[in-house]
N, C-alpha and C positions, 0 to 999 in steps of 0.2 A: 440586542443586535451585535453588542463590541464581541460579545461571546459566542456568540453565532459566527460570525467573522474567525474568530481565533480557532475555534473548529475546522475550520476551512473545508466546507463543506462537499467542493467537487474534488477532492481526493479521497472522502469517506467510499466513494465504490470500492477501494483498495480493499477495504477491511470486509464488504460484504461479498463482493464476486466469488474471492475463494471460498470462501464457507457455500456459497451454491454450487460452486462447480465441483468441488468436494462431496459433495450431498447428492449428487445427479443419480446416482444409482440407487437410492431411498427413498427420492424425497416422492415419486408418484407410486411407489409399491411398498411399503412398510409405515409409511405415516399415519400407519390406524395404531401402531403400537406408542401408548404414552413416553416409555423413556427413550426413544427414536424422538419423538418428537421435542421431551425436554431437552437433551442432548445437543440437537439443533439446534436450538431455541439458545443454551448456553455459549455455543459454537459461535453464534451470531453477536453476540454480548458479547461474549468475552473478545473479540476481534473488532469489534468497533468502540469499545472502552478504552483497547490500550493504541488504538489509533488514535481518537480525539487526544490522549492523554498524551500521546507522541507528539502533535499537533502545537497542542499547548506547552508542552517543554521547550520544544521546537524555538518557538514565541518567544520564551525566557531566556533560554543559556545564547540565541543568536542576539539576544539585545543586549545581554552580558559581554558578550565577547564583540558587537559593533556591528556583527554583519546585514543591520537593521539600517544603521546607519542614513545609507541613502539608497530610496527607492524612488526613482523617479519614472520608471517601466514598469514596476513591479504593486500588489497589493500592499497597503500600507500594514503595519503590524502589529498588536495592539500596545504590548507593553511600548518597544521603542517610540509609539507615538503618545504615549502616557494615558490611553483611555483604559488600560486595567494595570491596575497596580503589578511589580515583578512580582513580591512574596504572594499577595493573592495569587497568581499566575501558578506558580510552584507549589503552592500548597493544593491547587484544584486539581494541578498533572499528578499529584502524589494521592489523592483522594480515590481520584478512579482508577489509579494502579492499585491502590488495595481493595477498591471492588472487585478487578479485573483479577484480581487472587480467587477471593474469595467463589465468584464467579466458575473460575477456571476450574480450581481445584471440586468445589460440587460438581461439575459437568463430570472430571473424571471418576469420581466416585460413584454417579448415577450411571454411566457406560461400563463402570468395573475394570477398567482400562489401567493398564501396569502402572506401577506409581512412578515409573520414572519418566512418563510421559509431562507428571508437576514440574522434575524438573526445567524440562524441555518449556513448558509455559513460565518457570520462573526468568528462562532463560532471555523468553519476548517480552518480561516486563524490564530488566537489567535492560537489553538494547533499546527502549522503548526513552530512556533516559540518556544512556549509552551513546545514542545517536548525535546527538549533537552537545555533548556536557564533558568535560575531565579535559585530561592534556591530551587524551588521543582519540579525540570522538569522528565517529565512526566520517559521518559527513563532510569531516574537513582534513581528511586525509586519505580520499577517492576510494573509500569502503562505501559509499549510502547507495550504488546500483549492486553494489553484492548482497548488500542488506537487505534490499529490497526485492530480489529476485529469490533470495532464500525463505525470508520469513513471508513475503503475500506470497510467492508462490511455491515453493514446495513445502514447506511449513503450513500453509494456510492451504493448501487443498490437500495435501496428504494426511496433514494432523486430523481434518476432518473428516476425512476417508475411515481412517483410520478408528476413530471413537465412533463414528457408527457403525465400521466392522462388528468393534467390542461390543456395543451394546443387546445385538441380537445375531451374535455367533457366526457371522457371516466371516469367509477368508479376506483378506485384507489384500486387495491387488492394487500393486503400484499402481500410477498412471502418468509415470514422472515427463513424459513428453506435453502432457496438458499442465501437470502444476506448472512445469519449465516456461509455456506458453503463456501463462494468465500471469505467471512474475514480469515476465518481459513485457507485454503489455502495460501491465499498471507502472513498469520503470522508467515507461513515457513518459507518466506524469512528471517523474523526477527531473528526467531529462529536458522538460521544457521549461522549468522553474529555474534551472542549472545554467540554461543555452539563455534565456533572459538575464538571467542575475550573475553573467560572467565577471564582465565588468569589475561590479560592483564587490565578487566575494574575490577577486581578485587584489585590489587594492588592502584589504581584509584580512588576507591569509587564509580565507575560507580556501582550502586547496581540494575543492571535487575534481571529477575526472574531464569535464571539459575546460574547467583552469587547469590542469595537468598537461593535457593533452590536446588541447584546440578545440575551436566549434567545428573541422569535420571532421573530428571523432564524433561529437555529440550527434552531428546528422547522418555520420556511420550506426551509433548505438541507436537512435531511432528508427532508421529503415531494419535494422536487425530485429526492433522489440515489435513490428508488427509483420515484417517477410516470414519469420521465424513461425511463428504461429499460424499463418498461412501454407507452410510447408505443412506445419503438421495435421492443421487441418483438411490441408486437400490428400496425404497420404491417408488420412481415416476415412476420406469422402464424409467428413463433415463440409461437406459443399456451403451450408446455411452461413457458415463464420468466417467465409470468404468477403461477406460485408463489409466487414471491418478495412478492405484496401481502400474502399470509397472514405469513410470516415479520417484512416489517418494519412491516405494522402493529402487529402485537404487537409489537416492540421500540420504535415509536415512543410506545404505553401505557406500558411501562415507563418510557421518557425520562422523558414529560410528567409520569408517574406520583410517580418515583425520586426518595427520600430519604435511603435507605441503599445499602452498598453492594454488597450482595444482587443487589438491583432493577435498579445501572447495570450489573454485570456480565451480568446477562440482559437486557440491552438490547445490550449490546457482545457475544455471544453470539450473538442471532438477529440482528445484523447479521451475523455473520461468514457464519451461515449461507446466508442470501442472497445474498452475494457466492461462498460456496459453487454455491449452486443455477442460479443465474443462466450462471456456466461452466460447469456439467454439462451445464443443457438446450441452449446453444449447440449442443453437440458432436451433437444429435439433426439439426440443419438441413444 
């Protein structure tokens, strides 16, 4: 259970949405072909290895540096509360980063996809670490919504656009209005972990962008990560992913709402669902 937990399972849609909405243009008409389908299949892996893996480093270098400290709103964390050892912790985040090589790198070899696309995946297992570890990790110096909007989404829906282009000779067309849209989205999730734990990474020196810049920039960068993908879905008359107002207005009541930690987990909840919903209805266009 402590390692289920340390996974932190309702931010794992991060890692899977873009790999479907990536896929949307394959996955009902070329999935008879096997390396389409292994490809995917790697797509899927390899994006949700070096999330959990993010996850768990997460775990370790924030209880290194204190920002575990005190959660009193917030999910408790494993290492800071000592139910899984720090070096166990680091050794399991460095495990699945070298599966998540391993992984990667066969995906592009089975697609036949230019080699410097490895680098590009070596580059999301470095930030995977990156994120919250060294003197200037990314999360505590108001980089972790850049981060996150580049690598879950246009990294994570173009990359896999992209290798099943390669794998069966198809042209490779952007679609960077949707990756832009499913990054913003899942930056929600950040942003309601951020707008809870201000406080806290505050006293910390954890400096994200609403310690920077207040909590209404955080409910500015919220109503932006789902208007935004509403814009773009009603300009494609994808009408279906207009769902998504219902879901994260109500998450955004809870936000603004939220004192306990009832409240922010159903706020981090009906985000997730909307990054849920949002990939589903893609898959109708």
């Amino acid at each position: 259970m402590s390692w289920i937990e340390a996974s932190r399972p309702k931010t794992l849609v991060a890692s899977f949405v873009p790999v479907l909405v990536g896929s949307k243009g394959f996955l009902f008409t070329k999935c008879k072909n096997l390396d389409v389908i292994l490809v995917l299949l790697g797509c899927f892996l390899f994006s949700g290895l070096v999330q959990i893996a993010t996850n768990l480093a997460n775990d370790y270098f924030d209880s290194v540096k204190g920002a575990d400290r005190i959660r009193t709103i917030a999910p408790k964390r494993m290492v800071s509360s000592g139910e899984i050892s720090g070096d166990i912790m680091l050794k399991a985040a460095i495990v699945l980063l070298i599966l998540a090589f391993g992984v990667g790198l066969s995906t592009v070899l089975i697609a036949g996809a230019d080699y410097w696309f490895i680098a590009l995946g070596l580059l999301c297992i470095v930030c995977a670490i990156w994120y919250t570890a060294g003197p200037f990790a990314l999360a505590y110096n108001g980089l972790g919504d850049v981060f996150v909007v580049v690598f879950f989404g246009l990294v994570g829906v173009e990359g896999t656009n992209y290798l099943l282009s390669c794998t069966i000779g198809d042209s490779w067309v952007a679609k960077l209005g949707l990756a832009f849209s499913v990054g913003l989205l899942i930056n929600n999730l950040l942003v309601v972990n951020n707008y809870r734990d201000r406080e806290e990474d505050l006293k910390v020196g954890k400096r994200t962008s609403i310690v920077i810049f207040g909590k209404k920039i955080g409910i500015f960068l919220f109503l932006s990560g789902y208007l935004v993908p509403c814009f773009v879905a009603f300009s494609n008359h994808h009408y279906f992913s207009l769902v998504i107002v219902v879901t994260s207005t109500c998450s955004l009541i809870c936000l603004i709402r939220g004192k306990t930690a009832k409240e922010f987990n159903r706020a981090l909840s009906l985000s997730a669902m909307s990054v849920i919903l949002y990939g589903l209805t893609t898959l109708f266009y």
